[in-house]
C-alpha positions, 0 to 999 in steps of 0.5 A: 599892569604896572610894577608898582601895583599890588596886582602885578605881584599877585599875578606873578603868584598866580602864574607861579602857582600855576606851573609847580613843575618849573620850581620842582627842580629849585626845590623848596623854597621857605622864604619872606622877600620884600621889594622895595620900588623908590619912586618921586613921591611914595615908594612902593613895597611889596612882600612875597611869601614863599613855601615849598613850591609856591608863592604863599601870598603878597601884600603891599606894606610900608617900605619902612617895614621891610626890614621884617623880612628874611631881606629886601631888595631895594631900588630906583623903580627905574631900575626894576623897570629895566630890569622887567623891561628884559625880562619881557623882552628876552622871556627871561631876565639876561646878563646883569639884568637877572636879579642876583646881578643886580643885588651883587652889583649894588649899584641900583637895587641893593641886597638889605636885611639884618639877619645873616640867615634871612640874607643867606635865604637870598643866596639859597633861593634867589633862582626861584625869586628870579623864576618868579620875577621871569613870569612877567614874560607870560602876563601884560606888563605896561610898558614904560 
């Protein structure tokens, strides 16, 4: 699967879904994220839905309806590119390829919303959005 594609999303889901017991110990987790993948002619976006334990669904949208969503991250599909690249690599995003050390640096995927609270969401959950993200190690990721 490639990262661009809906598909791929939706097999993270369904990985997510089904290991409740890894999330249990983040908590819930009541949140709408988009990634928003730049690419040489058309991006990409893709919106995650979490509640409670579990991701509730995803849908592919206009990257120009991202700021909708409690935040976006937002960046070079090269960069979310290494960044899976680690997570499969090493089982689990490592260093500054974790999705927090991405967003905090912002010097390839940026951290945007327009609502604080829906900001701070990114604060308060992003360890379950980078569990989430992790489940690339358990499904067929092209590679690059």
């Amino acid at each position: 699967m490639q990262i661009d594609q809906l598909s791929f999303f939706e097999a993270l889901s369904t990985e997510m879904n089904a290991h409740p017991e890894t999330f249990t110990i983040l908590g819930d987790a009541d949140m709408v994220a988009s990634l928003v993948m730049r690419r040489p002619g058309r991006d990409v976006a893709i919106r995650v839905c979490f509640e409670g334990l579990r991701c509730a669904g995803v849908d592919e949208i206009d990257p120009a309806a991202a700021a909708v969503s409690d935040f976006s991250l937002d960046g070079p599909i090269e960069a979310w590119q290494v960044m899976f690249d680690d997570i499969v690599a090493h089982g689990t995003a490592s260093g500054r390829q974790t999705i927090n050390s991405l967003a905090l640096l912002g010097n390839d995927i940026r951290l945007r919303g327009d609502d604080p609270m829906g900001v701070d969401k990114f604060s308060r959950f992003n360890q379950t959005l980078q569990e989430y993200l992790d489940g690339a190690a358990r499904i067929a990721v092209a590679a690059r």
